[in-house]
Structures are given as structure tokens and as C-alpha cells.
DSSP file (Angstrom, degrees, kcal/mol; ACC not computed):
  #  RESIDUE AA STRUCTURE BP1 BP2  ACC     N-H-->O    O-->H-N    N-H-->O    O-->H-N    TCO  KAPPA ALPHA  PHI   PSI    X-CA   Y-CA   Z-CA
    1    1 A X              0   0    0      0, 0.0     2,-0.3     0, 0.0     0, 0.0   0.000 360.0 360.0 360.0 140.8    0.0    0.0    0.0
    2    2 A X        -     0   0    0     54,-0.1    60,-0.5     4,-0.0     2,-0.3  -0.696 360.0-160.4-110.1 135.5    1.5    3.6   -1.0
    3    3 A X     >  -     0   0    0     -2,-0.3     4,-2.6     1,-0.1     5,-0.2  -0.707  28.2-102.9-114.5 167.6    1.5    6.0    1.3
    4    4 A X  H  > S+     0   0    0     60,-0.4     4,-3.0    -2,-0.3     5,-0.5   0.974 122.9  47.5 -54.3 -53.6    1.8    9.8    0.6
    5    5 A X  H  > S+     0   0    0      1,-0.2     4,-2.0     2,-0.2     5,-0.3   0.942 111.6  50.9 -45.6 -45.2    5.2   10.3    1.5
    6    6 A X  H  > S+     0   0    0      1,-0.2     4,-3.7     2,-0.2     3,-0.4   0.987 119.6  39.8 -61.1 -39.6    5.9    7.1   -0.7
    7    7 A X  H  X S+     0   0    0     -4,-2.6     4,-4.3     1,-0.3     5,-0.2   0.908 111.4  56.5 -32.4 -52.2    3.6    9.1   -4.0
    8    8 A X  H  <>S+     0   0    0     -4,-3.0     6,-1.5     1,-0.3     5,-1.2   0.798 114.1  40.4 -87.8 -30.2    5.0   12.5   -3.2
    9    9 A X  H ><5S+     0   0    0     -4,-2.0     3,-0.7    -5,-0.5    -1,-0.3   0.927 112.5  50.5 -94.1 -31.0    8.7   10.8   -3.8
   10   10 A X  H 3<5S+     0   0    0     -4,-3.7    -2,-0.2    -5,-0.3    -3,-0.2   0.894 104.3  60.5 -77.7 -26.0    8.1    8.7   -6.7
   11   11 A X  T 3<5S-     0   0    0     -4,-4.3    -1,-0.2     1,-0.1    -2,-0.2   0.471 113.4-118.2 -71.4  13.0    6.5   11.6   -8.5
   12   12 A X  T < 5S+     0   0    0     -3,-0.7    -3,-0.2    -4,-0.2     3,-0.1   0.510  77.5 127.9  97.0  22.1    9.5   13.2   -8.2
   13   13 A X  S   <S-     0   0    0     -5,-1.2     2,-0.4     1,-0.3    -4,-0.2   0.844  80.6  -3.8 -79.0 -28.2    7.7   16.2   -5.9
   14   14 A X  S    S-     0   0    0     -6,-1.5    -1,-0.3     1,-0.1    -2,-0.2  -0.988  83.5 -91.0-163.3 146.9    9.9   16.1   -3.3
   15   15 A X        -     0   0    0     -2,-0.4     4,-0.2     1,-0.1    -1,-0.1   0.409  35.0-118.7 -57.6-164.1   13.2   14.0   -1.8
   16   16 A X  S    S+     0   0    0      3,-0.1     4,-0.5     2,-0.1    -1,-0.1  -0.024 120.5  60.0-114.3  -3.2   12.8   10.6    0.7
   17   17 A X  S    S+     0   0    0      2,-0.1     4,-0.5     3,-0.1    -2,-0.0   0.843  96.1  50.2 -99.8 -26.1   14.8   13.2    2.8
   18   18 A X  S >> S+     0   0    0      2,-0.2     4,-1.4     3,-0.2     3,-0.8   0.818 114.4  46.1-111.0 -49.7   12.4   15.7    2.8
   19   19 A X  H 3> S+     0   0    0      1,-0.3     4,-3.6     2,-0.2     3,-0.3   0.985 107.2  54.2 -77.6 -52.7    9.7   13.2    4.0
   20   20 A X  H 3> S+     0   0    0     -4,-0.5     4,-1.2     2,-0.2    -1,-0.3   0.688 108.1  53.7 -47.7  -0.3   11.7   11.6    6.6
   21   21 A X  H <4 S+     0   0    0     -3,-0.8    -2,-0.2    -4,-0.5     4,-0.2   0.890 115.6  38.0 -72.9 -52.9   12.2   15.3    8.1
   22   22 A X  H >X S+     0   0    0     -4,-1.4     3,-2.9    -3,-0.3     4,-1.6   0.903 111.6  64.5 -77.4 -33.4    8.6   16.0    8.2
   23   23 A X  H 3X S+     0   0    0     -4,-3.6     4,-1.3     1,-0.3    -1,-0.2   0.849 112.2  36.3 -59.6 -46.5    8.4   12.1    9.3
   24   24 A X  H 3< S+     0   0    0     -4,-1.2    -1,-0.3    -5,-0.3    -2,-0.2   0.352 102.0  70.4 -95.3  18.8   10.3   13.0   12.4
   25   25 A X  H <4>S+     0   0    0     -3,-2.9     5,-3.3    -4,-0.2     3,-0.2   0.593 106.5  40.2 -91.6 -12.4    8.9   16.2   13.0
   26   26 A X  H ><5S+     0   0    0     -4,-1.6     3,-1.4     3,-0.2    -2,-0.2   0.830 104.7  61.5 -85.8 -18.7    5.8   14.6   13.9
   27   27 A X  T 3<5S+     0   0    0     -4,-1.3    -1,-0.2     1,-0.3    -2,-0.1   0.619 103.0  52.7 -80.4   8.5    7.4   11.9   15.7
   28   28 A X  T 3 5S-     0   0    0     -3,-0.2    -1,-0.3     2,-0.0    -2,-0.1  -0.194 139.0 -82.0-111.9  22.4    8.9   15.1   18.3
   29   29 A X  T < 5S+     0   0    0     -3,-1.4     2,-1.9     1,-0.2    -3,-0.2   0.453  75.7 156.4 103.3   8.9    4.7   16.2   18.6
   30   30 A X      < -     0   0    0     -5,-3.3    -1,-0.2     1,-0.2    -5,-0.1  -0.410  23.6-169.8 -74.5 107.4    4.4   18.0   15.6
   31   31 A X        +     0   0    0     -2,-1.9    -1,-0.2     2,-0.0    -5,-0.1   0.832  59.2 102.0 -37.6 -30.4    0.0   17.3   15.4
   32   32 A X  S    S-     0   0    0      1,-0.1     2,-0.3    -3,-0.1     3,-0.1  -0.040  81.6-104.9 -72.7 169.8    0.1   18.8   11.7
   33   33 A X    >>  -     0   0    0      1,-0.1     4,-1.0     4,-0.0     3,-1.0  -0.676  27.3-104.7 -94.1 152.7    0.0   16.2    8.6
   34   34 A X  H >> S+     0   0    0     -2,-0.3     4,-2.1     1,-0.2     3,-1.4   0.868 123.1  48.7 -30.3 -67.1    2.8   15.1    6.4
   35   35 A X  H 3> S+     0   0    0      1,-0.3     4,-1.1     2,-0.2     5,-0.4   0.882 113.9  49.3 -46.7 -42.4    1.5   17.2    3.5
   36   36 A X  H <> S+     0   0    0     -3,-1.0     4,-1.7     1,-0.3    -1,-0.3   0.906 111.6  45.1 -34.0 -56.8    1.1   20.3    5.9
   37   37 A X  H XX S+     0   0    0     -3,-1.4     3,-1.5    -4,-1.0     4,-1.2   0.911 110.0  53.6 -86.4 -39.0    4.3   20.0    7.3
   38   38 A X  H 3<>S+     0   0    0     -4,-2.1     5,-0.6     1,-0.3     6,-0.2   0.890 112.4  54.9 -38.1 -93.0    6.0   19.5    3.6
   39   39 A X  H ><5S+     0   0    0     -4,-1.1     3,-0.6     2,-0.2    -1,-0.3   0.382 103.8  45.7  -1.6 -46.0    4.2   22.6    2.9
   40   40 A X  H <<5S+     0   0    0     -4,-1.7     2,-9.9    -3,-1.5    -2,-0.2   0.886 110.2  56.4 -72.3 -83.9    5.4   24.9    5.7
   41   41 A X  T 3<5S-     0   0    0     -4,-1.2    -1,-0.2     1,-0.2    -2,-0.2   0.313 110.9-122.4 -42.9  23.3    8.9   23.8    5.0
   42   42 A X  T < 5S+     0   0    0     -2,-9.9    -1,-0.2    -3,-0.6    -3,-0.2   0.634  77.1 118.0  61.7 -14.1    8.6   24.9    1.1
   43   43 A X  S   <S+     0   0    0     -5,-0.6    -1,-0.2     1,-0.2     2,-0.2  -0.095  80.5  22.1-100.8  43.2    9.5   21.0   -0.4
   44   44 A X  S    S-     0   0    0     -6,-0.2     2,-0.3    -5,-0.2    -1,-0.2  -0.622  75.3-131.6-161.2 157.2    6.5   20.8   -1.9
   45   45 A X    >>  -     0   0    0     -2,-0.2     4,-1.3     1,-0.1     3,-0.6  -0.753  31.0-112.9-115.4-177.5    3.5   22.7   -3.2
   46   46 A X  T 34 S+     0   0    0     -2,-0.3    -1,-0.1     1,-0.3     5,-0.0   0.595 118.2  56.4 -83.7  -1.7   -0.3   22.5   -2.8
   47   47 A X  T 3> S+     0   0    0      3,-0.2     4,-1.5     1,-0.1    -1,-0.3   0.832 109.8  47.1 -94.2 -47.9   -0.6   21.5   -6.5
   48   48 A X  H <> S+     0   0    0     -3,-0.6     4,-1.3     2,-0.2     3,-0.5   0.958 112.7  44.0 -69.7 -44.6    1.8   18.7   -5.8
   49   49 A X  H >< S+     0   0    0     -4,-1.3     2,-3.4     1,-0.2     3,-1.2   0.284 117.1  51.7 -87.1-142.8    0.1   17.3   -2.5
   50   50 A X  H 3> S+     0   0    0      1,-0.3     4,-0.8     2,-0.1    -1,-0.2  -0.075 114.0  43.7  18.5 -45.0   -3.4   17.8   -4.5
   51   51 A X  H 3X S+     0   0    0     -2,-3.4     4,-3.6    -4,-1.5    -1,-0.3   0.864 117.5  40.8 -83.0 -45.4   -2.0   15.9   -7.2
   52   52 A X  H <X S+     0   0    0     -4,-1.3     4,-1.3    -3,-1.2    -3,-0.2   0.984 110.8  60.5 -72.7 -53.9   -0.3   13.1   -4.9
   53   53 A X  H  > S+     0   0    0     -5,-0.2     4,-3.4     2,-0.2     3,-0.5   0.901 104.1  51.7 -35.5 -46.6   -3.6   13.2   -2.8
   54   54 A X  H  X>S+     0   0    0     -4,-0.8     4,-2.2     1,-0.2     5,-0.6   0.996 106.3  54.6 -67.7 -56.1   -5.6   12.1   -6.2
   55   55 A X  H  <5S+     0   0    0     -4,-3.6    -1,-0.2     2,-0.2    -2,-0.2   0.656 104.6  47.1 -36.0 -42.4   -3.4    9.5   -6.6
   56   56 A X  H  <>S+     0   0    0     -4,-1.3     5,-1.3    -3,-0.5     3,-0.5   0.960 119.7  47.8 -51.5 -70.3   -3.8    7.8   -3.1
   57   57 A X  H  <5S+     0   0    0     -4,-3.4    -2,-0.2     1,-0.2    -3,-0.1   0.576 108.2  48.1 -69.6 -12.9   -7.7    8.3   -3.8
   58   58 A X  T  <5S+     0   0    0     -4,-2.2    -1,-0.2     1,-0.2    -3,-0.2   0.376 114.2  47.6-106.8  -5.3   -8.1    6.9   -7.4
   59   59 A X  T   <S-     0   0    0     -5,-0.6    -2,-0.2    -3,-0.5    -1,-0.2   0.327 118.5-110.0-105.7   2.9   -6.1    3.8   -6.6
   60   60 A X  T   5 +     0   0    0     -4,-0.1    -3,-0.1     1,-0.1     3,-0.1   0.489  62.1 160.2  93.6 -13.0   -8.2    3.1   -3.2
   61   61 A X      < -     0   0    0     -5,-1.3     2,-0.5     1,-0.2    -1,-0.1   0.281  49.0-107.9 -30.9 158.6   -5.3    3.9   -1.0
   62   62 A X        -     0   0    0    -60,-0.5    -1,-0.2     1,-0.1    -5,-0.0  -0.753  23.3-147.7 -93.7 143.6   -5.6    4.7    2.3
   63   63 A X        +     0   0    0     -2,-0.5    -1,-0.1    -3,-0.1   -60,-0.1   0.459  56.8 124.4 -99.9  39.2   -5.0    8.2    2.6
   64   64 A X        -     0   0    0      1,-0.1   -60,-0.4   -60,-0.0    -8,-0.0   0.307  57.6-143.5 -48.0-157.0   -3.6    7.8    5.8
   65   65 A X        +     0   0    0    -62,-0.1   -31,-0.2   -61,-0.1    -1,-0.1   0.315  51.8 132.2-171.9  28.2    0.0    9.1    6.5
   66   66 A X              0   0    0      1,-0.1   -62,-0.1   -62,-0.0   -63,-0.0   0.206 360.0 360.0 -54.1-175.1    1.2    6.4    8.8
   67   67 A X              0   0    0    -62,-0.0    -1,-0.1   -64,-0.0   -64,-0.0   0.251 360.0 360.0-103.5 360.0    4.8    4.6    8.2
């Protein structure tokens, strides 16, 4: 099952560094979700997490954002 972080890196939006950063800013209490936090931090834009987001949902994915 594909998760966002995995979309958001094989569509080339953004690194596997970039999601592990946001990946351990929630795991130090940051509440927000991955795409948010991508967001703040500039490595991706809302057109890319929109995009990545469609992807999740039109292949049935969960759009969870677990590991």
C-alpha cells in the first residue's frame, strides 16, 4: 500500500529526505499532517500534494500518512 510520503517521492515532488524530516517532526509532537508540514517547509506545493492526494484516492489507497 502507498502511502503519501511514498507518491510525493516517486513523483519526483519532493526527496525521501524531505519526507523523513517531516516524518520526524511529527514523531517530536508536531499534530500537523505530512503534507502540511512538507508545505510549511517549502518541499512541496499544494498542487503537488493535490496531485499526490488524487493518486492515493483513485487507486483506493488509504490516505492515511502512517509509516
Amino acid at each position: 500500500m502507498l502511502k503519501l510520503g511514498e507518491i510525493l517521492v516517486r513523483e519526483g515532488f519532493c526527496t525521501r529526505e524531505d519526507v523523513e524530516q517531516a516524518l520526524q517532526m511529527q514523531d517530536e509532537g508536531d499534530s500537523r499532517r505530512l503534507g502540511e508540514i512538507l508545505l510549511d517547509l517549502k518541499k512541496i506545493t499544494l498542487e503537488q500534494l493535490e496531485r499526490a492526494l488524487a493518486i492515493q484516492w483513485t487507486t483506493g489507497r488509504d490516505v492515511g500518512i502512517s509509516r
